[in-house]
C-alpha positions, -999 to +999 in steps of 0.1 A: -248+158-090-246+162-052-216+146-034-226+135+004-197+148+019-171+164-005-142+171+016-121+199+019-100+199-015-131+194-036-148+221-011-118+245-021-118+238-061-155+245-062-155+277-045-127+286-071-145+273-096-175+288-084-158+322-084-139+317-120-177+311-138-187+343-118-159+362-138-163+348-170-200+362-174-189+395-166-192+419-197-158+433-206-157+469-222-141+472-257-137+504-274-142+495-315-125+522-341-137+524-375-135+555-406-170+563-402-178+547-434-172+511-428-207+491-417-194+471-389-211+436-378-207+417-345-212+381-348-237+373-319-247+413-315-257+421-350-250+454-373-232+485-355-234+506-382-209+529-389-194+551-364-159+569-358-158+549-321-178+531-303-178+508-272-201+477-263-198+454-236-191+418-246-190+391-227-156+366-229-160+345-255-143+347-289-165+367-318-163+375-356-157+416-367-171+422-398-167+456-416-179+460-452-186+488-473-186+496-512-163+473-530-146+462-499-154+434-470-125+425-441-133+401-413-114+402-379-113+372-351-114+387-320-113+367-286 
């Protein structure tokens, strides 16, 4: 919706606003431990695999960590 003449306040909260959306898509680096035997899922990235450390670049947002493995299953809710 356009607004014909805004004004200065609204002018100043969209530019903020403007600039807070423009951070929030930004991928943010996280660094992921795990025994090297654990299969590791990312909600809304799929299967890792197993792996000693690894890092993937999410963006904010909150996700489910899934690791599994013979006789075992742990969930972690990260975000």
């Amino acid at each position: 919706v356009a607004i014909a003449d805004p004004g200065p306040r609204l002018t100043q909260q969209l530019d903020q606003l403007e600039k807070i959306l423009a951070i929030a898509a930004e991928p943010v680096a996280v660094t992921l431990t795990s025994d090297a035997a654990t299969e590791v899922t990312i909600s809304q990235l799929g299967p890792l695999g197993t792996f000693n450390r690894k890092e993937v670049r999410l963006r904010p947002g909150r996700y489910l960590i899934m690791g599994s493995r013979d006789g075992r299953r742990h969930h972690l809710s990260a975000g």
